[in-house]
Every structure is written in structure tokens, then in C-alpha cells.
C-alpha positions as CSV (number, residue, x, y, z in Angstrom):
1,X,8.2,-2.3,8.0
2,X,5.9,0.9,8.6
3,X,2.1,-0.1,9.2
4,X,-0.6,2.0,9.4
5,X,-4.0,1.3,10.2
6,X,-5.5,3.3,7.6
7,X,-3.5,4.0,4.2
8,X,-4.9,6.2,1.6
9,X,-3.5,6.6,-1.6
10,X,-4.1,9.6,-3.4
11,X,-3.7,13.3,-2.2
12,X,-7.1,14.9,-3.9
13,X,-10.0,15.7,-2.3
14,X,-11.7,12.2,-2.2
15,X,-8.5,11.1,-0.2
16,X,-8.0,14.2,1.6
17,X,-11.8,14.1,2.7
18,X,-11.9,10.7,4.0
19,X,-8.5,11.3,5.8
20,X,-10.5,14.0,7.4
21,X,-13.7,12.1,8.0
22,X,-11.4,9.0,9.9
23,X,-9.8,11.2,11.8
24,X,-13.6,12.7,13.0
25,X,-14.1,9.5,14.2
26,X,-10.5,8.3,15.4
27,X,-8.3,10.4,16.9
28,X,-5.4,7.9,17.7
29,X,-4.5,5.1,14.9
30,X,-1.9,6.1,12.3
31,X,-2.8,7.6,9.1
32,X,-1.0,8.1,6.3
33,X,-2.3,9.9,2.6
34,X,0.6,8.5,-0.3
35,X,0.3,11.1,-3.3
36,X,2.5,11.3,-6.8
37,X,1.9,15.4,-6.5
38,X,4.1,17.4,-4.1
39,X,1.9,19.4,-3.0
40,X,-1.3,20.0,0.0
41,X,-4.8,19.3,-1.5
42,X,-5.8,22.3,-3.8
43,X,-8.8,23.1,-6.3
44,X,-8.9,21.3,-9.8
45,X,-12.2,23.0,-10.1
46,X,-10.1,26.6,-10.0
47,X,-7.5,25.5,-12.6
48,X,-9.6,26.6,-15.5
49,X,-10.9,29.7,-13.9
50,X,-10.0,32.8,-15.0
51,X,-8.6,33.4,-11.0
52,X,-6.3,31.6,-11.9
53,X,-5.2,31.3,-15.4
54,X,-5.4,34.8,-15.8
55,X,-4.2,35.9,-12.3
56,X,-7.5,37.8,-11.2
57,X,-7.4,36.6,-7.8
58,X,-4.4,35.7,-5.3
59,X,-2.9,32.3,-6.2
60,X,-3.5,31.2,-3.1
61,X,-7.1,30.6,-3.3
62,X,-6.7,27.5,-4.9
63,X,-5.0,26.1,-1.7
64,X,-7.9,23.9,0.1
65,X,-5.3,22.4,2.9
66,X,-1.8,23.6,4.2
67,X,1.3,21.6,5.5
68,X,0.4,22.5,8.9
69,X,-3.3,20.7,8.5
70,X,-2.1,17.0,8.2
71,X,0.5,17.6,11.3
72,X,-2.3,19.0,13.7
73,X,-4.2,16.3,12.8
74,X,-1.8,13.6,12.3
75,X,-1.9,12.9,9.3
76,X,1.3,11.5,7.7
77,X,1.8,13.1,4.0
78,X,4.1,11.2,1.9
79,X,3.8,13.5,-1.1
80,X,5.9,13.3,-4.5
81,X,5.5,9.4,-4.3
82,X,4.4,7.2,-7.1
83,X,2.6,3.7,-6.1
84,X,4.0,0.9,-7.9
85,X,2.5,-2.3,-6.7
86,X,-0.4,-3.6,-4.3
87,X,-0.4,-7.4,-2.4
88,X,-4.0,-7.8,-1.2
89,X,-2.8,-10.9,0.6
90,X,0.0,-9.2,2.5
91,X,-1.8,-6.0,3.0
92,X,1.1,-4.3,1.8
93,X,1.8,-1.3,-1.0
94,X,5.5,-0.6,-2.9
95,X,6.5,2.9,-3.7
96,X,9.8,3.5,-5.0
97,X,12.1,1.3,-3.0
98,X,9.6,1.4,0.4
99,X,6.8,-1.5,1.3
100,X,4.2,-0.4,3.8
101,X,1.7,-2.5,5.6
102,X,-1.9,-1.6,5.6
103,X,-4.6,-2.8,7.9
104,X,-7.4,-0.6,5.9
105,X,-6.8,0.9,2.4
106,X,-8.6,3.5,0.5
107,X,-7.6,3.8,-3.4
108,X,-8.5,7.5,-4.5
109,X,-6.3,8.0,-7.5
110,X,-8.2,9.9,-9.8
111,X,-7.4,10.5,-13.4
112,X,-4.9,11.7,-15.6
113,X,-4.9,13.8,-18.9
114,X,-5.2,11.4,-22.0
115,X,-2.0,11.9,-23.8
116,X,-2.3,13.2,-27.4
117,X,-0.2,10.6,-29.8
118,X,-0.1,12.0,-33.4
119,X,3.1,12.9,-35.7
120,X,4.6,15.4,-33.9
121,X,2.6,15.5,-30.6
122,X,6.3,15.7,-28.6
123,X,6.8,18.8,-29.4
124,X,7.3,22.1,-27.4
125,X,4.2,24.1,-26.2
126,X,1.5,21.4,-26.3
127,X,-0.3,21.8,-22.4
128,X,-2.5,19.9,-20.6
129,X,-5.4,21.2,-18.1
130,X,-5.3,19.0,-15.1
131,X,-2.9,19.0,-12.6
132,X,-1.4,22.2,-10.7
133,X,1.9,21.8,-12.6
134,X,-0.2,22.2,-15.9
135,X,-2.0,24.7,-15.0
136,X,0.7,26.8,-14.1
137,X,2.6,26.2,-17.2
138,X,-0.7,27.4,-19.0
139,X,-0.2,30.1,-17.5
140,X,2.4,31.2,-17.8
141,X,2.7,30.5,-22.0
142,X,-1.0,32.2,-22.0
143,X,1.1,35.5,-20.9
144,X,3.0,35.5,-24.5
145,X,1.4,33.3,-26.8
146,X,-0.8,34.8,-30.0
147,X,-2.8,32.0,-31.6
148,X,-3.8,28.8,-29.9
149,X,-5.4,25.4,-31.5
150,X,-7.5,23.3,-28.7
151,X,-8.5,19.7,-29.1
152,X,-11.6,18.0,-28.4
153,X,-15.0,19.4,-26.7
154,X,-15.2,19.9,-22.9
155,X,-16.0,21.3,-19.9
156,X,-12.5,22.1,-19.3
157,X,-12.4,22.8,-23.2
158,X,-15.1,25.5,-22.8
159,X,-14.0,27.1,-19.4
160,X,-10.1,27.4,-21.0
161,X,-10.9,29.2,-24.6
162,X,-13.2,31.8,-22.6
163,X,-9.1,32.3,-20.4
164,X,-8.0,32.3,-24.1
165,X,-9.6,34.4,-25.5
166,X,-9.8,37.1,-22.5
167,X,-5.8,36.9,-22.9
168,X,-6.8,38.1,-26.2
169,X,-5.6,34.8,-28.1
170,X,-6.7,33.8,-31.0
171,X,-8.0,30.4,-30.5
172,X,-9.3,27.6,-32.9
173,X,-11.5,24.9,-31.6
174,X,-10.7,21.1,-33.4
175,X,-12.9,18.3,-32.7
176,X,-14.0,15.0,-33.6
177,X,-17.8,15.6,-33.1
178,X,-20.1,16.8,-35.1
179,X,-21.1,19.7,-32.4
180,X,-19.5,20.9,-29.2
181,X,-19.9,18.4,-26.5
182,X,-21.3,16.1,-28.3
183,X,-22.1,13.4,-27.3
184,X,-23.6,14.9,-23.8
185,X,-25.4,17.6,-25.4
186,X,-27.7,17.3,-27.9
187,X,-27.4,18.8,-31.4
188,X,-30.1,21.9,-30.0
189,X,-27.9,22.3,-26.6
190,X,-24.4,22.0,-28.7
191,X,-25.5,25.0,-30.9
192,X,-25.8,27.2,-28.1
193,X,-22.7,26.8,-27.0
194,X,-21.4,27.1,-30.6
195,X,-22.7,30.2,-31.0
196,X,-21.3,32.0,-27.8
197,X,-17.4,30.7,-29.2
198,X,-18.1,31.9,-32.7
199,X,-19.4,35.1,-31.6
200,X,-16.6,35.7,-29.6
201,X,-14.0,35.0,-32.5
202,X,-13.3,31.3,-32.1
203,X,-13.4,29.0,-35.2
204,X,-14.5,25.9,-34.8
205,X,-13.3,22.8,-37.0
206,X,-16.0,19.8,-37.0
207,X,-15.5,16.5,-37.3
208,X,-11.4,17.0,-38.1
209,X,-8.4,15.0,-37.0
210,X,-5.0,16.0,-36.4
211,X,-2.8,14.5,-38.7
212,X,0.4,15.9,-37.6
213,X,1.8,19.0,-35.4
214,X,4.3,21.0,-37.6
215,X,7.1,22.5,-36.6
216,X,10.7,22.3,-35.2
217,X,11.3,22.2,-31.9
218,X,8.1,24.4,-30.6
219,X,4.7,23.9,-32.2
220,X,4.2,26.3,-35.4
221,X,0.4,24.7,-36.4
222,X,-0.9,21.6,-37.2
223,X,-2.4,19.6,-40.5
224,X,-5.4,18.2,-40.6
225,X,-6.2,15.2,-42.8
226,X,-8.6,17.1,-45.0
227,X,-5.5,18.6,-45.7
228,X,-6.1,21.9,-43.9
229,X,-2.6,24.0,-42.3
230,X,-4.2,25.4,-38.9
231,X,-0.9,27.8,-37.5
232,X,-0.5,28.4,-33.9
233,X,2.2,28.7,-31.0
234,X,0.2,26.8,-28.5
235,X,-1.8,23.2,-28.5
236,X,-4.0,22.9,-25.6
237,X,-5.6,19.1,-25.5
238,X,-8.6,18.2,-23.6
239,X,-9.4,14.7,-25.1
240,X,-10.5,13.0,-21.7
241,X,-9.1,11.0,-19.3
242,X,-7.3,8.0,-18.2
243,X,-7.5,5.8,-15.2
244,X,-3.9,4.6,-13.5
245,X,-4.9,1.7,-12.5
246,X,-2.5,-1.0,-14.3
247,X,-1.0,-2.1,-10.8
248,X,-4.3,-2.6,-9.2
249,X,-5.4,-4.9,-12.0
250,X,-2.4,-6.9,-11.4
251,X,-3.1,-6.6,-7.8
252,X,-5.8,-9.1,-8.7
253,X,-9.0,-6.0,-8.0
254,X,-11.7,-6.4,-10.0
255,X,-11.7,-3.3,-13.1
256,X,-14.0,-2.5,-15.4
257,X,-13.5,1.0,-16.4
258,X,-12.3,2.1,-13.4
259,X,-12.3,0.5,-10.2
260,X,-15.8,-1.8,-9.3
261,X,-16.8,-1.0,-5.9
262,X,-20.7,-1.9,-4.4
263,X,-22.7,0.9,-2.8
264,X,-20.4,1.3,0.3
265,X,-17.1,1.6,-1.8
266,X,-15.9,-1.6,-1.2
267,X,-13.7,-3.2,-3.8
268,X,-13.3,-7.2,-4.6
269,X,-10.3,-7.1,-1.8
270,X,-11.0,-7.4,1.6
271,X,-10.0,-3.9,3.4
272,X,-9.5,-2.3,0.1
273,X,-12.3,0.6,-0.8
274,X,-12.2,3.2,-3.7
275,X,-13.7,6.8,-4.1
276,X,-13.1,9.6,-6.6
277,X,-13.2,9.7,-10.4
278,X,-11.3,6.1,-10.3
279,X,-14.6,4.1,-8.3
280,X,-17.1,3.0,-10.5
281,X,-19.8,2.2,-8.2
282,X,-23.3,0.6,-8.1
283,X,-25.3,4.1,-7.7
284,X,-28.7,2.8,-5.7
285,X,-30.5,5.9,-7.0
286,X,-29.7,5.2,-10.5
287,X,-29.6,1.4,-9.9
288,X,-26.4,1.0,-12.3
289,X,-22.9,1.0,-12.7
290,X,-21.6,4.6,-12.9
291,X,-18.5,6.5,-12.8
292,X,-18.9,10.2,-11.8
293,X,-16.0,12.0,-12.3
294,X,-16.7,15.4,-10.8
295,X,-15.8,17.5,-7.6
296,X,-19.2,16.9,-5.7
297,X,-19.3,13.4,-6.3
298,X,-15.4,12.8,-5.2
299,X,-16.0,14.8,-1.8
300,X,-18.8,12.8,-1.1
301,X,-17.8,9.7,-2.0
302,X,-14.1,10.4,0.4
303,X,-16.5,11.4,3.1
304,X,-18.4,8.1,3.0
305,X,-15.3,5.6,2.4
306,X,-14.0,7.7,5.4
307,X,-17.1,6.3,7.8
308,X,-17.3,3.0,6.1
309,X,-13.5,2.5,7.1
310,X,-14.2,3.2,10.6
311,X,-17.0,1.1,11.2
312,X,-19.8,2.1,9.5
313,X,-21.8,1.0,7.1
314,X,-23.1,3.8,5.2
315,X,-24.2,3.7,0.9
316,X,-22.8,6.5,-1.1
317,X,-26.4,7.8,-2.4
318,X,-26.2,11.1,-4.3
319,X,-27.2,12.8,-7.6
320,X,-24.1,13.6,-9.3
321,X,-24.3,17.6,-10.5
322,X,-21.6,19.9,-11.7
323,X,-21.6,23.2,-13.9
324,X,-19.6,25.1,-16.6
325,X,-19.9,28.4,-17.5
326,X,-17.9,30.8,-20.3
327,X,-19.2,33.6,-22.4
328,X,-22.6,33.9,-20.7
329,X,-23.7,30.3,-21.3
330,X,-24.5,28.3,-18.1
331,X,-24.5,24.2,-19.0
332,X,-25.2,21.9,-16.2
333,X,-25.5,17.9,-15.9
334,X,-27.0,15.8,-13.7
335,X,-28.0,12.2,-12.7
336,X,-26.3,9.9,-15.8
337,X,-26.4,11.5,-19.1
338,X,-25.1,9.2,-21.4
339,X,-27.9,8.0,-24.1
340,X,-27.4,4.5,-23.5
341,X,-28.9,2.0,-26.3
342,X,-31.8,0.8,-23.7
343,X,-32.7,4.9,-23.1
344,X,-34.4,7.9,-25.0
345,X,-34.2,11.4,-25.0
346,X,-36.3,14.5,-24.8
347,X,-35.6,18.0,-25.7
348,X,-37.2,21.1,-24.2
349,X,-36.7,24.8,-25.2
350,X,-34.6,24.9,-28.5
351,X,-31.3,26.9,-29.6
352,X,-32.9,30.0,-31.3
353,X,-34.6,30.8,-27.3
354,X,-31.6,30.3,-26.1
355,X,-32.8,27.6,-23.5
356,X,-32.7,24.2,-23.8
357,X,-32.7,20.8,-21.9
358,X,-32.2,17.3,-22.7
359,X,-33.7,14.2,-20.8
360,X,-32.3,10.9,-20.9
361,X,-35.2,8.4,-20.3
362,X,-35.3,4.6,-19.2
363,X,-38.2,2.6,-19.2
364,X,-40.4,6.3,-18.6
365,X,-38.2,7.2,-15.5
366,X,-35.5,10.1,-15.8
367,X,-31.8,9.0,-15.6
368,X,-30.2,12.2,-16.2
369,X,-30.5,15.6,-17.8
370,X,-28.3,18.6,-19.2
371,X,-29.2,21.9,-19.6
372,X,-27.9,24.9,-21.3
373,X,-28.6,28.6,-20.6
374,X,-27.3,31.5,-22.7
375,X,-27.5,34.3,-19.7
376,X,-28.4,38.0,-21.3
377,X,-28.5,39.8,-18.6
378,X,-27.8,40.0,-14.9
379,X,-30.8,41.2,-12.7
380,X,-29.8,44.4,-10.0
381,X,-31.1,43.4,-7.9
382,X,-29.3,45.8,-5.2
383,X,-32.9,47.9,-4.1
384,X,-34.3,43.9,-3.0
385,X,-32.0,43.2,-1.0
386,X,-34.6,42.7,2.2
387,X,-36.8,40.9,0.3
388,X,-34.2,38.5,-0.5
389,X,-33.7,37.5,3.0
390,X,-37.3,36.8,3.2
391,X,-38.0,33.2,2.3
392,X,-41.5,34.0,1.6
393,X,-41.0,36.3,-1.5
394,X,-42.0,35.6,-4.8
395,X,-38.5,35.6,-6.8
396,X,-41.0,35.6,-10.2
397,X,-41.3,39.2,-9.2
398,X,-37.8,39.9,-10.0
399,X,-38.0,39.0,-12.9
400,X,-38.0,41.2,-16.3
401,X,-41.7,41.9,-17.5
């Protein structure tokens, strides 16, 4: 039976980092990176750009890693391989019809696209927005499609209509919620944002469910239970995610969302730690329970399991921040946003200024915020260009009067 000394499974850049980050700090033991996607680590963050799904930049600049990487640094990379099973007590993980032995395991499987189950939902044409496969099969149908209907309110939501629309599709927004983003905007922050996709042709449907995808074999619309026939020749859904961890469960880890790790990404199992969107992790500046689920977070998180698997004993301790932006609006969160039954919030700016931020409060000390800025104009900013470089300038001075 193979052994390694240190096993990761998952190929993204939580994995990918710490695989890095070991071999920083050990040159010689075996490492091995298990992924179920067949290819180098690449940029989820660029799938919903329009670099990508509309081809205005080379598609290489997604790639983040090439084959040649893990072989210079010796780094085995068993790609296209699905993990089926976990013994804790063995140290050992099944994949297909191969058992490996681990002496040190990191778990950074990430998520997967919730699957949309109504009447109909198997047809032809309905796409997804989160793996490299999906992306390019977006795409591509983006290249001949007319009318497009997209589920739920997201970042990924957002960022895809703007592709959309700039493909000159004509899109229709569906959503639970009573606002965009809801429930991590506020009502004042949510109309911002609806604003900038109605004024650049998308409808928006409110608080309307799906009843059933019509058609034959390719989508031709969908029904709504209010009884409403939406036609389109594309479904794009981005109703969250899922976490893939059944066989760790059985495996015996402890899972509450997603995987429970402590502050230095241990799990419940001896040699077992966990980083990316799949750890949910006691964040000591937060003091809670929290999974992150962004880019930022991931790297840092890989970075620190990396250290912590050889030998130190360092707490992940960061802020999690990330950003979207389409049709001149800027929305960013921060910290923990959700408005948990123990917290408060607190607007500033309002909808009509086009500014606006929400606090979420506990016990009079900030958890989290999101803010959302409706950009009307880009400052030139070419004749400064000195003063730029000089850290002592005022930037207020740029500034429109």
C-alpha cells in the first residue's frame, strides 16, 4: 500500500496552498494532492468575469499552477479521482478501487453547486457557475443563446447577468427573497443593486418559485406557481452550495455544517485538519463558529494547515473580506454578516445616495458589515500620477468638488 506522509485531498487553492506551504518547510517526505477535477489549480474567482465568460482576455489567465509545478516540487497529483471512504484508525483513504495510507491529512474539499430539483430541472441547457467544466459550458451556450432565466440572488448571480447581459441576452432574475441578496443586504443596500439590473433591462421576479421547467428536451421557459410562463433557452442556477462531506461523517469526524475544526484547523481525528469553504472553524477574532467560504479566507486558511502540519502551531486569525462588482455597483462584506437572533443592525447612507452600509452588532461590538457603492464615475487621474507615489498626499484632493 502507497503511504505518504502528508495527503491532501482536494486540488483548490486551500489544498494547493498548503501543499505549497509543507513543501516550504520540507523538502523531502512524500506528498500527494487527491482531486475529483482533472485539472492544475485555476481561479474560481475568474469564472464569472467577463475575461472569461465572454473571452476578453486569454483563457489562460485563469491557470494559477501548471503540470510542471507539482513535479518540480514533488508533489504527486492524482487528479480525476473521487474520495470514497476515510478510516481514522487505519490512517487510510479509498478512491475508486485504491487505499492509501496517510501519516498527516488535510481535508480541503470545498463545495459544490446545490442542484436545482423541480419538474423538469433535467432538462437540457440548465448551467451551473462553479467549476471550470461549468464555466466553460456557460460559455460557450452564452455565444448563441437569446433569453436567459437565473435563480436565486448572489454574488456569482450578480457578476453572471452583467456576462449576460453584455452578450446582449435577455435575462430575467427569479428569487425567493424579497430583494436581491437578501438576507446579507439589507432592504436599503438590496435596492441599489436592484436598480443597476433594472436599468440595465433585467426583470426581476420577487419572492417566486419555480414550479416546473417547460419544454422538450432543451429548456423553452419555466412556470412559476403564481402561475406566470417566463420563456427562455437558458436556466442559470445559483441557489448556494453543498458540502461533500457524507463519507467523512461516517468516517466518525465531527460535522456541523461543514467540517468542526478549533483555531489551528484541527478536526476531532487525530492527524486529520480541514481548510477551505468545507472547515467551519472557531474564528478567535470573532470568538464563534464560522464558515467563510471565500478565496481569501481558503488561501489563508491552506497556508496555515500547511505550517500546523509541519510542526507548528499557528491559529488561523483573519477578517474574512471579499467583493463583487457588475454594472458600476461595488458590494463588499466583511467580518460575519449574518443577523443572528442575539445581534442588531445599523444602516448608514441610504439607497437614493447611492451609498449604503449595514452593521451587524453584538452586545455593542461590530461582527460584520456590507457595503454597497453605486460608482458614477471614474476619476483621471492620469496628470497625478507623482503625487500618487507620494504617500504623504492628501487623496481628498482628488476628489470631485
Amino acid at each position: 500500500m502507497q503511504k505518504y506522509k502528508y495527503l491532501i485531498i482536494g486540488g483548490g487553492v486551500a489544498g494547493t496552498t498548503a501543499a505549497e506551504t509543507i513543501r516550504a518547510n520540507d523538502q523531502n517526505s512524500s506528498l500527494a494532492i487527491i482531486t475529483d477535477e482533472s485539472y492544475p489549480l485555476y481561479s474560481r474567482v475568474m469564472l464569472s468575469k467577463p475575461s472569461f465568460l465572454l473571452e476578453e482576455a486569454p483563457a489562460a489567465g485563469v491557470w494559477l499552477k501548471n503540470p510542471e509545478w507539482y513535479k518540480e516540487n514533488g508533489i504527486e497529483y492524482l487528479s480525476g479521482k473521487s474520495v470514497v471512504a476515510l478510516d481514522v484508525a487505519a490512517k487510510t483513504v479509498t478512491f475508486g478501487n485504491e487505499t492509501v495510507n496517510y501519516e498527516k491529512l488535510l481535508l480541503a474539499v470545498g463545495t459544490r453547486s446545490r442542484r436545482w430539483n423541480v419538474k423538469g430541472s433535467d432538462k437540457q441547457e440548465i448551467y451551473y457557475l462553479r467549476t471550470l467544466d461549468e464555466a466553460q459550458k456557460l460559455a460557450t451556450a452564452m455565444k448563441i443563446k437569446k433569453c436567459a432565466v437565473v435563480i436565486g440572488s448572489s454574488c456569482i448571480a450578480f457578476e453572471a447577468i452583467e456576462n449576460l447581459r453584455s452578450a446582449r441576452i435577455a435575462v430575467c432574475e427569479v428569487m425567493l427573497e424579497k430583494y436581491f441578496w437578501e438576507p446579507m443586504l439589507d432592504e436599503e443596500g438590496g435596492r441599489i443593486v436592484e436598480r443597476a439590473l433594472l436599468g440595465n433591462g433585467v426583470k426581476i421576479y420577487r419572492q417566486s418559485e419555480v414550479l416546473e421547467v417547460t419544454g422538450g428536451e432543451n429548456v423553452e421557459g419555466i412556470l412559476t406557481k403564481s402561475g406566470e410562463k417566463i420563456p427562455c433557452d437558458l436556466i442559470l442556477c445559483g441557489i448556494g452550495v453543498v458540502y461533500p462531506v457524507g463519507w467523512i461523517k461516517t468516517a466518525g469526524l465531527k460535522i456541523n455544517r461543514g467540517i468542526a475544526v478549533n483555531e489551528y484547523l484541527e478536526t476531532s481525528a487525530p492527524g486529520v485538519w480541514a481548510a477551505g469553504d468545507v472547515a467551519e472553524f472557531k474564528d478567535i477574532v470573532l470568538n464563534e463558529l464560522y464558515l467563510a467560504g471565500n478565496w481569501m479566507s481558503a488561501r489563508e486558511q491552506g497556508r496555515i494547515a500547511g505550517l500546523n502540519m509541519t510542526g507548528r502551531r499557528e491559529p488561523f486569525q483573519l477578517v474574512s473580506f471579499y467583493t463583487s462588482h457588475a454594472f458600476g455597483v461595488n458590494v463588499a462584506f466583511a467580518g460575519d454578516i449574518r443577523l443572528l437572533p442575539s445581534r442588531t443592525s445599523l444602516g448608514r447612507g441610504s439607497a437614493d445616495s447611492g451609498s449604503h452600509a449595514r452593521l451587524i452588532l453584538q452586545k455593542g461590538k461590530i461582527m460584520g458589515t456590507a457595503m454597497v457603492k453605486l460608482i458614477e464615475s471614474k476619476l483621471d487621474v492620469s496628470q497625478e500620477l507623482n503625487e500618487l507615489a507620494d504617500p504623504d498626499f492628501d487623496l481628498k484632493l482628488l476628489l470631485p468638488n
